[in-house]
C-alpha positions, 0 to 999 in steps of 0.5 A, a space after each residue: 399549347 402550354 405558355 407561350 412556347 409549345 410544350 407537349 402536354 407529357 413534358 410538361 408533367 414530367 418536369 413537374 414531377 422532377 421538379 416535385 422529387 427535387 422539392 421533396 429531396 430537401 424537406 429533411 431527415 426521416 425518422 428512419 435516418 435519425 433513429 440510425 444516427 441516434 443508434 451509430 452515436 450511442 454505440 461510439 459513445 457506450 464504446 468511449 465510456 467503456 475505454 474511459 472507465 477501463 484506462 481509470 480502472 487501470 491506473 487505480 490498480 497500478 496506483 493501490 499496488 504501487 502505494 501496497 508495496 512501497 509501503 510493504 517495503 518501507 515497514 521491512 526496511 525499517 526492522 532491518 535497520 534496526 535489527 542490524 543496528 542493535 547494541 549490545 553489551 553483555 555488562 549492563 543488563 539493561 540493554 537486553 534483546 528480548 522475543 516472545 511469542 503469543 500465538 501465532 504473533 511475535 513481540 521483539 524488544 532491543 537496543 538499538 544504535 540510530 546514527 541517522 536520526 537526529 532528534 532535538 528534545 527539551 531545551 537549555 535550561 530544561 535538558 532531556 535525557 536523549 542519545 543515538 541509542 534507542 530502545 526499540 519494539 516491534 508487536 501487533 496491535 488490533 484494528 479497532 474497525 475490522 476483525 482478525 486484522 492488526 496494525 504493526 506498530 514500532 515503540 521507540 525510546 529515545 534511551 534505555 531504563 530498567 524496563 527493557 519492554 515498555 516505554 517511549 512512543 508508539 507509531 503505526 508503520 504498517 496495517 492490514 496485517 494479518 500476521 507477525 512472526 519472528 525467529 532467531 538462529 540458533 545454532 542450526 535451528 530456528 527458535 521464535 523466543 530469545 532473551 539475551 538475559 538468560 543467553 548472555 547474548 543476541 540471535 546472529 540471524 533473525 527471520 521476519 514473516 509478514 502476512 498482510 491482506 491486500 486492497 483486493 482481499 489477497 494474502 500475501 507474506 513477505 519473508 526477509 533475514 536480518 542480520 546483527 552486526 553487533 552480536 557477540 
């Protein structure tokens, strides 16, 4: 007899060791168990660093090609505006349309009617020398910091003078440039020089190419016709 009640002596040992399995199921975690959470939670963690970094990857590449050609875009919109609108007037030898070639990398150099910039120089008992017809270039310069690349640089005089070639000032409109050339129509063939003091008169047709190096390290040319308007 065990107790007060009669309990049969292997019972009582079998509650004991129930009780005992009881007891022991509430002791913990095992090392075996954390060692496999630790495992589980490093592999969803490695998973949503590597989602994580392929969705910024993405959005950097669609960020650096949205920003390359926009600005690939912007640089040849603003030669063929300005090549549509030359002026040109075979009366007066100061307005004069002038390529050359050096190289590989063309020169360009014109008159040009911008009716849609506005500029505000000098003042009223001061005035300035300004009107709608600029002179206009168009020539590579050499990228101080990295080697075989230039900058496309734009020279605008806000009037023409004696020296159809120089003069005004100068802005960056495009970098990475690794080459710059320039063809004019003549007839049916293409030249890359013209001088309309010599010609008596402006190319109808011209031919831009721009090679440029991408931000991944890519060559790439961009080839596109402008048209003059006021030729004659």
């Amino acid at each position: 007899m065990i107790g007060k009640k009669n309990i049969p002596y292997h019972t009582f040992i079998q509650r004991i060791k129930r009780l005992s399995r009881i007891s022991h199921n509430h002791d913990g975690f095992t090392l075996i168990e954390i060692l496999v959470a630790s495992t589980i939670a490093s592999i969803i963690l490695v998973m949503v660093y590597t989602s994580y970094h392929s969705i910024i990857k993405t959005i950097q590449d669609i960020t650096g090609y949205s920003e390359y050609y926009e600005n690939i875009n912007l640089a040849m919109t603003k030669i063929d505006s300005d090549i549509s609108n030359a002026f040109f007037n075979k009366d007066n030898p100061k307005i004069a349309f002038i390529g050359s070639v050096s190289g590989d990398n063309s020169t360009v150099n014109f008159v040009t009617v911008n009716h849609r910039s506005f500029n505000v120089m000098g003042s009223i008992k001061k005035p300035v020398h300004v009107s709608d017809v600029n002179e206009i270039g168009y020539f590579l310069k050499e990228d101080p910091q990295i080697h075989e690349l230039f900058y496309l640089v734009r020279r605008e005089q806000p009037h023409y003078d004696d020296d159809p070639e120089s003069g005004g000032s100068e802005s960056k409109i495009l970098e990475n440039v690794m080459g710059f050339k320039i063809e004019f129509k003549m007839r049916n063939d293409w030249t890359d020089t013209w001088d309309s003091r010599e010609t008596k008169r402006f190319p109808e047709t011209m031919r831009t190419k721009i090679r440029v190096k991408t931000y991944t390290g890519r060559e790439e040319e961009f080839i596109f016709l402008s048209r003059v308007d006021m030729s004659s």
